[in-house]
C-alpha positions in Angstrom: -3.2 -21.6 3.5 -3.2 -18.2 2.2 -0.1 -18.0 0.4 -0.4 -15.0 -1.7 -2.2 -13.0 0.9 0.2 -13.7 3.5 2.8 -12.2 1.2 0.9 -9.5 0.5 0.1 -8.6 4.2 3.7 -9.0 5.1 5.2 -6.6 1.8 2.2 -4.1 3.2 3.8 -4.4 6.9 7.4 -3.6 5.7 6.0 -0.3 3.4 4.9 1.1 5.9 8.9 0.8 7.8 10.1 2.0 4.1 8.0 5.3 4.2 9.0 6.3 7.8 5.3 6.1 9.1 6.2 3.1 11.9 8.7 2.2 13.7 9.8 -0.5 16.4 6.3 -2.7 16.4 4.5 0.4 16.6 2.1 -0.6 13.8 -0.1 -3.6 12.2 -1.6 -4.5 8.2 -4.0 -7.0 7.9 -6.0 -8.3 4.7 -9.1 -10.4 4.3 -10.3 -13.3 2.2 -13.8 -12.5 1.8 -14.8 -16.0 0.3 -13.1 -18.0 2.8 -13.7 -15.4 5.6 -10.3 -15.6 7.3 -7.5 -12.9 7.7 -4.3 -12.6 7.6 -2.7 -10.1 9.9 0.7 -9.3 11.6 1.7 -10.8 14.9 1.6 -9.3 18.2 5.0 -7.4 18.9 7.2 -9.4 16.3 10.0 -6.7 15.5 9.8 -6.1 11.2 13.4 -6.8 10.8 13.6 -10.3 9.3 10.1 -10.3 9.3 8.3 -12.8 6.7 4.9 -14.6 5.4 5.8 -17.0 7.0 5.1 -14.6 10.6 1.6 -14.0 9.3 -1.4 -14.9 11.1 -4.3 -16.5 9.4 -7.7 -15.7 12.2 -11.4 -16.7 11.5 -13.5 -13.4 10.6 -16.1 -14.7 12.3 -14.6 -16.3 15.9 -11.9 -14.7 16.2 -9.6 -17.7 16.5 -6.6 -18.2 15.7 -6.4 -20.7 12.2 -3.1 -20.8 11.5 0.0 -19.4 12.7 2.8 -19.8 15.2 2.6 -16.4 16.9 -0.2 -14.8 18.2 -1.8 -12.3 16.1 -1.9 -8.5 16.7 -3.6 -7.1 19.9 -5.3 -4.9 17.6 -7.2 -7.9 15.5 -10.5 -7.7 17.3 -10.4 -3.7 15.7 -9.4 -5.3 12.2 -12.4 -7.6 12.6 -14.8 -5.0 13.6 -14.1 -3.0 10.4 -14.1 -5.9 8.2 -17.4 -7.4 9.7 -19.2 -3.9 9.0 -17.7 -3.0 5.5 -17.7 -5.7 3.2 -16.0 -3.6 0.7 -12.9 -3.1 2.8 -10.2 -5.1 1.6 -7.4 -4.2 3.8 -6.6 -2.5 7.0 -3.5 -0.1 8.6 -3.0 0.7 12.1 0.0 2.8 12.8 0.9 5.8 15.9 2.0 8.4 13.2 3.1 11.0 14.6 1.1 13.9 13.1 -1.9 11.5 12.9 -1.4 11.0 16.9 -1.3 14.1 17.2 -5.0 14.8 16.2 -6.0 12.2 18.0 -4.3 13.0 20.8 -6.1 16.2 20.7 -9.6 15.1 20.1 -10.3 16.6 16.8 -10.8 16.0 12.9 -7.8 16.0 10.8 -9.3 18.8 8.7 -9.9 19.1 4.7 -7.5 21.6 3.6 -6.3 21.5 0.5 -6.2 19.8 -2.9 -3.5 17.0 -1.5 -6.1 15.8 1.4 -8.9 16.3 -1.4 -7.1 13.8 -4.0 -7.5 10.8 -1.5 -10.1 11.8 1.3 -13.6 13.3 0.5 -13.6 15.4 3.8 -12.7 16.1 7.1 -10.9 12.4 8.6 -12.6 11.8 12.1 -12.0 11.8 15.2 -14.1 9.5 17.3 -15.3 9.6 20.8 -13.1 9.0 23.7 -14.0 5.2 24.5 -15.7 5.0 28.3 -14.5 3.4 30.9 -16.4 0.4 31.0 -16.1 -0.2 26.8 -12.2 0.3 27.4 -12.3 -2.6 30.6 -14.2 -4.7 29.3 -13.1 -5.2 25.3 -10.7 -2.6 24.6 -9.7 -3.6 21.2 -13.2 -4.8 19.9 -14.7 -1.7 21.4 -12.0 0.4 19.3 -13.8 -0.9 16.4 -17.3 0.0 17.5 -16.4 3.4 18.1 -15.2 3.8 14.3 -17.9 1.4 12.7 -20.5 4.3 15.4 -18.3 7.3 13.9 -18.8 6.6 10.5 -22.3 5.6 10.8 -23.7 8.5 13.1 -21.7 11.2 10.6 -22.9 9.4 7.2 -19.3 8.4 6.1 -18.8 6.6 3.1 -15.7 4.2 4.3 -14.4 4.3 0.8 -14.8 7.8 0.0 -13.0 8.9 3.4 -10.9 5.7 4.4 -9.2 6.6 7.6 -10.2 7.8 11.1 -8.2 9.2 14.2 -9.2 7.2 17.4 -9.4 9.3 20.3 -6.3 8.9 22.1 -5.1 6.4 20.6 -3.9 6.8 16.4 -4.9 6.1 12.9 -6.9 3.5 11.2 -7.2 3.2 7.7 -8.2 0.8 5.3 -8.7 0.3 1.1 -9.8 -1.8 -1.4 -6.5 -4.3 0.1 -3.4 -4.3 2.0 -1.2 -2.1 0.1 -4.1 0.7 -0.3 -5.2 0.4 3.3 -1.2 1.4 3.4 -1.0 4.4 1.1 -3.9 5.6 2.4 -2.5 5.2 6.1 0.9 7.4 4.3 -1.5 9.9 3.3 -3.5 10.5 6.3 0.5 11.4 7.9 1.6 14.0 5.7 -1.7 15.7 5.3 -1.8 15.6 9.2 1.8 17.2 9.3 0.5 19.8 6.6 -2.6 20.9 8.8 -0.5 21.7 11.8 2.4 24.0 9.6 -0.4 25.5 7.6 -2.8 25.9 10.9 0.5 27.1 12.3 0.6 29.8 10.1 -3.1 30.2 9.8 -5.8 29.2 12.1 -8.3 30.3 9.8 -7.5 28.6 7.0 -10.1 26.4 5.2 -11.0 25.1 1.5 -14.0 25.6 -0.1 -16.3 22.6 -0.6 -16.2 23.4 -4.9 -12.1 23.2 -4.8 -12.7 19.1 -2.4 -14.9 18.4 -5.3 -13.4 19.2 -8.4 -9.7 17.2 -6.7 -12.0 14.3 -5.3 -13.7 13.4 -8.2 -11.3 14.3 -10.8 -9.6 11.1 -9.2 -12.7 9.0 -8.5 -15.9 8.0 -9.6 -17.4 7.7 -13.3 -16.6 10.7 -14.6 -12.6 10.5 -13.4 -9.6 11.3 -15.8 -7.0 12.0 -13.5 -3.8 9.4 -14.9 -3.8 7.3 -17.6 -6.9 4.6 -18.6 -6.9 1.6 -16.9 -4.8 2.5 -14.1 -5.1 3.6 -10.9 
């Protein structure tokens, strides 16, 4: 079941080992077969050395059960879900504890639009959610992790596409794309513009970019009117 996708989730598990933004089991991929409306995710604290397809988890989108597998699936699936039940558009989705990304989280704040590097790939400031109460983190910790980003992006009129990635309070990153491997990059992104806020906040807690300077680097990469790289690529 799920062949190709399984692979695809598994090669997007190991990228994120190769570009130093996980390590141990500190981190989770998934990917989503809208028409058949299962996933295929990483399994719960299965070390990615020697890690295959064959390790993926296939769950119902819906239920929540588990459809195929011999591990369980990642303690963070019922966050996964959440996105993918609210987004159809989102194709794939990147949990990691990055360290600069923590970081923000850690502290409670935005990961900050600074410069053309962050402009290229995020169309504002990343958010920082809410802390989670309580009662939401007792009672459904994981699926509640969800509603605070589905709330976050809602309540600030977030385009999930145009900014895809979010600081959970506390907690880390989530990011997500089009499918696995962009969910991925985007989640490599969100690090090293993270680690280039705090050096350049570092030196200057001042600094900003103007709004005209996010536009021109945002949309000379997306939208109609794009002609950043060559035609027909991406």
């Amino acid at each position: 079941m799920l062949e190709k996708l399984k692979r695809e989730v598994c090669a997007a598990n190991l990228e994120l080992v190769a570009r130093g933004v996980v390590i141990y089991t500190w981190g989770n991929v998934s990917g989503i077969d809208r028409e058949k409306g299962l996933i295929v995710i990483k399994p719960s604290g299965v070390d990615y050395d020697g890690m295959s397809a064959d390790d993926m988890v296939v769950v119902d989108l819906h239920t929540g059960e588990t459809v195929e597998g011999k591990w369980r699936p990642s303690s963070d699936t019922k966050t996964h879900l959440e996105i993918y039940r609210e987004f159809p558009e989102v194709g794939g989705v990147t949990h990691t504890h990055s360290v600069n990304a923590v970081a923000y989280a850690q502290a409670g704040i935005d990961i900050p639009a600074l410069g053309t590097t962050h402009a290229d790939y995020f169309y504002g400031d990343i958010p920082c959610t809410r802390e989670l109460t309580k009662d939401e983190v007792e009672s459904d910790y994981e699926l509640n992790t969800g509603k605070v980003i589905v709330e976050t992006l809602h309540k600030r009129k977030i385009d999930p596409l145009a900014v895809p990635g979010i600081v959970v309070k506390n907690h880390g990153p989530f990011s997500w794309g089009k499918d696995p491997a962009a969910s991925v990059y985007h989640a490599v992104v969100m690090e090293k513009v993270a680690e280039m806020d705090l050096k350049t906040l570092l030196l200057n807690p001042n600094a900003n970019m103007n709004q005209y300077i996010l536009d021109k680097h945002y949309f000379r990469k997306h939208g109609s009117n794009a002609y950043y790289g060559q035609e027909g690529k991406k």
